[in-house]
C-alpha positions in Angstrom: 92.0 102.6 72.7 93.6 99.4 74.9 89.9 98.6 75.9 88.7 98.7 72.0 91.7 96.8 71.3 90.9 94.1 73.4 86.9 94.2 72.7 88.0 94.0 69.1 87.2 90.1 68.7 83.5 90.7 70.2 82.9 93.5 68.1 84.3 91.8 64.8 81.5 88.7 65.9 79.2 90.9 65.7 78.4 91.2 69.2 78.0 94.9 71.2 79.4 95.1 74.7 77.6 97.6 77.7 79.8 100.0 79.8 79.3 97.2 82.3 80.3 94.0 80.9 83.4 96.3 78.9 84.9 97.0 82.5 84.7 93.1 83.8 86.4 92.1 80.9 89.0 94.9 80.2 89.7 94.6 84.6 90.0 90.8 84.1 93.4 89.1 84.7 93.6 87.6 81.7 91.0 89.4 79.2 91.9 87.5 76.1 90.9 83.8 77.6 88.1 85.4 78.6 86.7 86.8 75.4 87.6 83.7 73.5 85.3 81.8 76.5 82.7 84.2 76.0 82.6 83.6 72.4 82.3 79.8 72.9 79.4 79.8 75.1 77.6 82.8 75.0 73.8 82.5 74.0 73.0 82.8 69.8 70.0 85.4 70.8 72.3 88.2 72.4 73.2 91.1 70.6 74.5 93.3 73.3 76.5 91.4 75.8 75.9 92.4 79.1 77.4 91.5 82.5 74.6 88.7 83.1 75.6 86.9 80.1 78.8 86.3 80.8 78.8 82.8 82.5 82.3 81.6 84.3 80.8 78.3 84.3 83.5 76.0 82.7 86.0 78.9 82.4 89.4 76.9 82.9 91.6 79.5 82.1 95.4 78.9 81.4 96.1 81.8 83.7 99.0 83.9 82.2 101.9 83.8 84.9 102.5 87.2 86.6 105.9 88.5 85.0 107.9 88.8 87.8 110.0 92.1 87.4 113.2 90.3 87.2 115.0 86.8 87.7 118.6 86.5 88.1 121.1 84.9 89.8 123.0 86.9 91.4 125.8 85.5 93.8 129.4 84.4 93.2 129.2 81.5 96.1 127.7 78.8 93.4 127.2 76.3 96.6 124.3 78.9 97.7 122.7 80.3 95.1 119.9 82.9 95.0 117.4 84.0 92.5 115.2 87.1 92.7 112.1 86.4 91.2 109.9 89.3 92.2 111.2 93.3 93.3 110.1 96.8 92.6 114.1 97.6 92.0 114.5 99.1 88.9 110.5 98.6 87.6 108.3 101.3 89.1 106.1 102.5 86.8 104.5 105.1 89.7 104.2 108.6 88.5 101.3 109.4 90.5 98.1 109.4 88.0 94.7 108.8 88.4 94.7 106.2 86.4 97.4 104.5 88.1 95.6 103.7 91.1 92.9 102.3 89.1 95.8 99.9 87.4 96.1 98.9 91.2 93.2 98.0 92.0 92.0 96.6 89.1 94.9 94.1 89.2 94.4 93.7 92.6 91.3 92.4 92.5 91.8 90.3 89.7 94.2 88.1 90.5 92.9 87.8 93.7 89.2 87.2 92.6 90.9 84.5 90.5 92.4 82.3 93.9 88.6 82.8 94.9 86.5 82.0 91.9 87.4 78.2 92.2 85.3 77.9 95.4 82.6 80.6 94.7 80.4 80.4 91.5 80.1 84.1 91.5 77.9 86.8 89.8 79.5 90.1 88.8 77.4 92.6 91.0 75.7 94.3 88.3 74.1 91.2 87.2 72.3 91.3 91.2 70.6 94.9 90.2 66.7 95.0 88.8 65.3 91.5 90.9 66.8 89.5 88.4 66.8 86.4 91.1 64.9 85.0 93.4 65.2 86.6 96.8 66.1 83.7 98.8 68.0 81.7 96.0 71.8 81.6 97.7 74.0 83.7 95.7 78.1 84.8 95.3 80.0 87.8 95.1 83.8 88.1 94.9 84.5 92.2 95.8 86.5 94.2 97.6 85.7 95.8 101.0 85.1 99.3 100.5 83.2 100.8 103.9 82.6 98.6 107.5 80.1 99.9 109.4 77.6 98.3 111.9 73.7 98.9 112.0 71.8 100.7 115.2 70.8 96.3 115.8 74.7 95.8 116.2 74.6 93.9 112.9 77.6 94.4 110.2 77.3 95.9 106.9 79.8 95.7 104.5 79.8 97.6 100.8 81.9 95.5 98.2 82.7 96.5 95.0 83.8 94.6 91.6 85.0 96.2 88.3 80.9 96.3 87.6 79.3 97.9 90.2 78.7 97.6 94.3 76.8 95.9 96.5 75.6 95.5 100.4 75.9 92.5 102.2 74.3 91.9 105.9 76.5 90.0 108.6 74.2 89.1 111.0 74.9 88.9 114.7 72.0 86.2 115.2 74.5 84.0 112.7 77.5 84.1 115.3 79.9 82.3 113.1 79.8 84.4 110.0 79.4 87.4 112.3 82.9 86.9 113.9 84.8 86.0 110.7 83.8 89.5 109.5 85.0 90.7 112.4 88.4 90.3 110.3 87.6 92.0 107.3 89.9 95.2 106.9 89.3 98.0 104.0 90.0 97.0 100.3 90.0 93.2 101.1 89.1 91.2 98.5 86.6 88.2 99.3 83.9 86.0 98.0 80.9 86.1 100.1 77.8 83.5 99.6 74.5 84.3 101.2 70.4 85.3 100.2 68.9 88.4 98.9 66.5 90.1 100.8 62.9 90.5 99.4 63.8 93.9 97.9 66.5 92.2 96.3 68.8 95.3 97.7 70.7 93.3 100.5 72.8 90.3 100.4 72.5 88.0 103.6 75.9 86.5 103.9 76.2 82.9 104.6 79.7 82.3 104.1 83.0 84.0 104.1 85.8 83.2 102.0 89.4 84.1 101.6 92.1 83.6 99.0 93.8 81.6 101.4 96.8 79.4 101.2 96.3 75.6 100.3 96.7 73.3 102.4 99.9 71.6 101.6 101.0 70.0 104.8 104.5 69.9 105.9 105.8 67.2 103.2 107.4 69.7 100.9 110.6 69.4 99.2 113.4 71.7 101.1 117.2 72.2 100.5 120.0 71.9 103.2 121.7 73.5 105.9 120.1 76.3 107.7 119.0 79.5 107.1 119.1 82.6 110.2 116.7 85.2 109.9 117.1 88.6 111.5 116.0 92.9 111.1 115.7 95.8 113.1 118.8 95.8 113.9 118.9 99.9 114.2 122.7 100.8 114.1 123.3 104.3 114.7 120.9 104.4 117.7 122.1 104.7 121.2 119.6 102.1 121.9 121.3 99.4 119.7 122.5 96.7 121.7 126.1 96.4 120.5 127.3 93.8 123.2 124.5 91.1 121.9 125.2 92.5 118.6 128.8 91.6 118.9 128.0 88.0 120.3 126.1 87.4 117.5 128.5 88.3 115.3 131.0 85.8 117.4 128.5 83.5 116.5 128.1 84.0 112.7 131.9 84.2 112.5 132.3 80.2 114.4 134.4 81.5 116.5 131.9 81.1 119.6 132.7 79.0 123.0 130.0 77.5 122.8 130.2 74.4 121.0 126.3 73.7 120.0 126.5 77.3 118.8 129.3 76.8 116.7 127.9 73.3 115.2 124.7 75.4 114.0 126.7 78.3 112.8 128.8 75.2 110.8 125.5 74.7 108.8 124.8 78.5 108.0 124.4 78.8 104.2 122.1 82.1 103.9 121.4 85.2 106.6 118.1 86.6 105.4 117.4 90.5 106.9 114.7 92.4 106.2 114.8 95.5 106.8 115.9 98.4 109.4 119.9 98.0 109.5 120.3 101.5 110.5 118.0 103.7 112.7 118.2 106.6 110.3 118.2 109.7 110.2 114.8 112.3 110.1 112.8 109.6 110.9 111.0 110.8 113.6 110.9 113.9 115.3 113.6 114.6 117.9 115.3 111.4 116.6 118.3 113.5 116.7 118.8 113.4 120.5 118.7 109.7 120.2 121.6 108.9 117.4 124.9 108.0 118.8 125.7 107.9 114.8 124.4 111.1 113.6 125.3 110.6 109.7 123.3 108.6 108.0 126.3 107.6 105.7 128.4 106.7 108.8 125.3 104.6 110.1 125.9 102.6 107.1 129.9 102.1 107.3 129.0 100.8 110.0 126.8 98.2 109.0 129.3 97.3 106.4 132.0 96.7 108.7 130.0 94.2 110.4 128.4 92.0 107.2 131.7 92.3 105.6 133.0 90.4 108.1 130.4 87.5 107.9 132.7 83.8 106.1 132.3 84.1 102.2 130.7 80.8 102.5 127.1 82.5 103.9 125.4 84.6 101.5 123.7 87.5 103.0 120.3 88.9 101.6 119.4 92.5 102.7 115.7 94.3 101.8 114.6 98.0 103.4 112.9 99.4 105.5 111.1 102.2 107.3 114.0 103.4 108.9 116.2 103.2 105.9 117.8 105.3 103.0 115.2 104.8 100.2 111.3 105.9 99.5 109.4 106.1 102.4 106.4 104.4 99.7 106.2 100.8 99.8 106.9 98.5 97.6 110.4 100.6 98.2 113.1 99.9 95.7 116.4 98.3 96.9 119.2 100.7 98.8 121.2 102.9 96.1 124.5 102.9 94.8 125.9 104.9 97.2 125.2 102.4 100.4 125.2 99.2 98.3 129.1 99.8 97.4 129.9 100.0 101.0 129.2 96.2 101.3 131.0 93.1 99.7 129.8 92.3 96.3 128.9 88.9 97.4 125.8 90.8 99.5 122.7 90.7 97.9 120.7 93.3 98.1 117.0 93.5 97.1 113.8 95.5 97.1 111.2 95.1 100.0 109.2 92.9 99.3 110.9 90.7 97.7 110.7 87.0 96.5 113.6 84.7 96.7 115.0 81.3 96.1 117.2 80.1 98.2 118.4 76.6 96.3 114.9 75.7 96.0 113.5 77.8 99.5 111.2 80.0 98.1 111.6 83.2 101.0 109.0 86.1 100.8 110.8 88.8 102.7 109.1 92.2 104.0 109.7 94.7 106.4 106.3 94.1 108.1 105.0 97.8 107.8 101.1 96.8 107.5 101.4 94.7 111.0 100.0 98.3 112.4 97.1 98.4 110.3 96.3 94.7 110.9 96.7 95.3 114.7 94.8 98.8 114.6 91.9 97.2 112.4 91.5 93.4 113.6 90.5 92.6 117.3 92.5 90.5 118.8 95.7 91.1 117.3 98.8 92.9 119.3 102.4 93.5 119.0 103.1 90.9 121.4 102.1 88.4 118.6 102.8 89.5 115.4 102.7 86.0 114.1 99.4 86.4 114.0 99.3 90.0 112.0 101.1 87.6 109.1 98.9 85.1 109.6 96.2 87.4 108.3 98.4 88.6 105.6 98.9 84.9 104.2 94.9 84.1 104.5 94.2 87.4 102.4 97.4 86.4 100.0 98.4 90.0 100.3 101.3 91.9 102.5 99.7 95.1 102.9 95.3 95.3 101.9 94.3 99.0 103.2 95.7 101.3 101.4 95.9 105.0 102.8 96.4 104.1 106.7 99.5 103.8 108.5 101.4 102.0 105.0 101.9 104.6 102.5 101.4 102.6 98.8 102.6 103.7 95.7 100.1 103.3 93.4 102.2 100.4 90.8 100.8 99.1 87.5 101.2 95.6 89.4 100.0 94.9 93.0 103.6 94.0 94.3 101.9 93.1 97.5 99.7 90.1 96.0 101.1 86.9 97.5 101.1 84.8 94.4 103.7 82.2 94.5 103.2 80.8 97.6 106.1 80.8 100.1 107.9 78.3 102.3 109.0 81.1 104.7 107.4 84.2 104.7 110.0 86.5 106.9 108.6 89.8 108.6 110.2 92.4 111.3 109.2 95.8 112.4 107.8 95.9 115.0 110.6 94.5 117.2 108.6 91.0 118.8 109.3 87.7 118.1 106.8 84.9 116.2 107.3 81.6 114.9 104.4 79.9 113.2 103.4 77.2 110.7 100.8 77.3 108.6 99.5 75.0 105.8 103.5 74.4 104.5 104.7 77.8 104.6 106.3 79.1 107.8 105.9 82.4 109.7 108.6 84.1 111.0 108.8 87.6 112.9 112.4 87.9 113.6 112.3 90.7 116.0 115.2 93.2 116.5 118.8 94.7 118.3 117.4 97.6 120.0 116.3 98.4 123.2 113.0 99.9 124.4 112.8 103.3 122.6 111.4 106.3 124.2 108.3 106.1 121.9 107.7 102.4 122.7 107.4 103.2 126.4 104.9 105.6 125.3 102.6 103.2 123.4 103.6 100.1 125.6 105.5 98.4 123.2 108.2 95.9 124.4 110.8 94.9 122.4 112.2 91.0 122.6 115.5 92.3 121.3 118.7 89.3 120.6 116.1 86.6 119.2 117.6 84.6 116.1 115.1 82.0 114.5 117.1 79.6 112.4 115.4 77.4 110.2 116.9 73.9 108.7 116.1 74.2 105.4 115.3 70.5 104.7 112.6 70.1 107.6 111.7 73.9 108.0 112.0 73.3 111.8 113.0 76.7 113.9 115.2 76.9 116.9 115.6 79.9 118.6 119.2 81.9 119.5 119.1 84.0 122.5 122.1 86.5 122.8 
């Protein structure tokens, strides 16, 4: 009935509409702007419009803003305020229907398809079926990955989908330069790929990859003042947690260090920014047990309290989840509940994971950093020991979290709440307990790492921590300097 609804204005012109061409438009971002651009240039002789005659050429659309799921300000300390613009607290619409994870992907794809069609004049992939080109002619596709494999000749193969149909597209190894940028292409990507047909007209021979990508904007942005710290991971509860470094920093935070540099930084603190992990939990592994020093996970949380109510009333403290912490195990994961949340100072902000900040003009994407396995699992070249570079990926696909069904367990939301639409100045990650700094066009990386020691389990996969790392980040410049502790 929504899809007739929308269709309505075709329909009342006159005009049929296929299966096809029904699910492009209904799937589109904005399906309204499109119909009304259909309308305006579509040819007098069609009667039933199909996927091939809709043309994108000229389509300006005044793209209707995603809603985030809630702005507020929400801190006493006027001199730092904060606005969440974007968190699944309070908004999930996830009861686990089919049709829900069609929602997904369908929004998924089109507002990423939209960061790509600017660059790529493409075709929906129905309109490619039936030699209706020129084998040859250099064509575009915007779709998302759905199967990798390679050919017996070592070549890649890649199926992509759109809301019309699917398609196969050839990355050649004797084209060593395309070859190795899909060396980077993970499942359920969304990309635009340019290339020929092959004389059958069944295979697309890809010529050129493109991401959704960040602009470039350079480093000549507008920031604030003073300095932000960023931290996570920190693990109270665990008889790994380093309490001693945990204490120093705390020293620190407080401006009651020795050190006198130390205290002249911790002068300029306006916001700490944590994201994620604050307690080891409880059940969160098997035979975690024999590793809790705090084997409540209530008292893991006093804990945690104690220490951030202690922090001056003149830093405001943002907190998101993560794995390791009291709420759905399903990302995007809701902010901590009542119970926890009253433990803390009022003045403590608490939010969802991810979540989208403002930070007196510093936009802040926080997120646990959950999908850093699957980008270090799927993408050669990637490791632990750099997961600068795992978010680096995540900002070039304008997405936290692409696969879904791997390591990341995804509830299945109306709205992609992984989608990296506003584009951040900092985009803040942490679990997996390494530190990484990196800029990249305007928006710095940061991987804040953590304050626990080696676990048992990271000895068993070679993971080692670089635990006691603070970046802190001048919010007018967006330089970093690093706190060891």
């Amino acid at each position: 009935m929504q899809e007739m609804s929308l269709l309505s204005d075709l329909l009342e012109a006159g005009y049929q509409v296929s299966p096809q061409a029904a699910e492009l438009i209904t799937s589109h971002n904005n399906p309204r702007a499109l119909i009304n651009h259909i309308l305006g240039s579509v040819d007098d002789s069609v009667f039933v419009i199909d996927v091939e005659d809709i043309d994108f050429t000229g389509f300006e659309e005044v793209r209707e803003a995603e809603i985030p799921c809630k702005e507020s300000v929400a801190n006493t300390n006027s001199a730092n305020p904060i606005s969440v613009l974007c968190d699944i607290t309070d908004c999930s619409t996830c009861v686990g229907e089919y049709m829900e994870f069609v929602q997904y992907f369908r929004n998924r794809y089109s507002r990423l398809s939209e960061m790509i069609r600017g660059r790529v004049n493409a075709r929906p992939m129905e309109s490619l079926k039936g030699n209706r080109r020129v084998p040859g002619d250099e064509i575009s596709i915007i779709g998302m990955v759905s199967e990798i494999k390679n050919t017996s000749n070592g070549h890649r193969l890649v199926r992509f989908e759109d809301p019309t149909g699917s398609f196969q597209v050839l990355f050649s190894m004797n084209d060593k330069d395309i070859y190795e940028q899909s060396n980077k292409l993970v499942l359920d990507d969304v990309v635009g790929v340019s290339g020929n047909l092959t004389n059958d007209g069944k295979l697309l021979i890809a010529k050129k990859l493109v991401f959704p990508d960040l602009p470039n904007m350079g480093l000549s942005k507008n920031g604030s003042q003073g300095k932000a710290l960023f931290i996570s991971d920190v693990h109270i509860g665990s008889n790994t947690f380093l309490q001693e470094q945990w204490e120093d920093f705390m020293t620190f935070v407080k401006r009651q260090s020795e050190n006198p540099e130390l205290n002249k930084i911790a002068q300029q603190l306006r916001y700490i920014v944590v994201a994620g992990d604050i307690v080891d939990g409880v059940g969160i592994y098997p035979g975690q047990e024999e590793e809790l020093t705090i084997p409540d996970i209530y008292d893991q949380y006093e804990e945690v309290a104690h220490y951030f109510n202690q922090i001056p009333s003149d830093i405001t403290v943002v907190i998101g989840p993560g794995n390791h912490d009291a709420v759905r195990q399903a990302e995007p994961q809701p902010t901590f509940p009542e119970r926890i949340r009253k433990m803390f100072d009022p003045r403590i902000k608490f939010v969802g994971n991810p979540a989208l900040v403002d930070l007196d003009g510093v936009l802040v994407l926080m997120y646990h950093g959950r999908s850093i396995d699957d980008f270090v699992a799927s993408i050669q070249g990637l490791s632990y020991s750099e997961p600068e570079k795992a978010m680096l990926e995540m900002v070039k696909r304008r997405h936290l979290s692409p696969t879904y069904g791997s390591r990341v367990s995804i509830a299945p939301e109306k709205t992609d709440h992984f989608v990296i639409d506003h584009i951040p100045d900092i985009l803040h990650c942490g679990h997996v307990h390494t530190v990484g700094v990196k800029q990249y066009r305007g928006t710095l990386l940061i991987n804040s790492g953590t304050w626990q020691d080696q676990t048992e389990f990271q000895k068993r996969v070679n993971v080692v921590p670089e635990p006691a790392r603070v970046p802190v980040v001048d919010l007018a410049t967006f330089q970093p300097t690093m706190l060891q502790f």
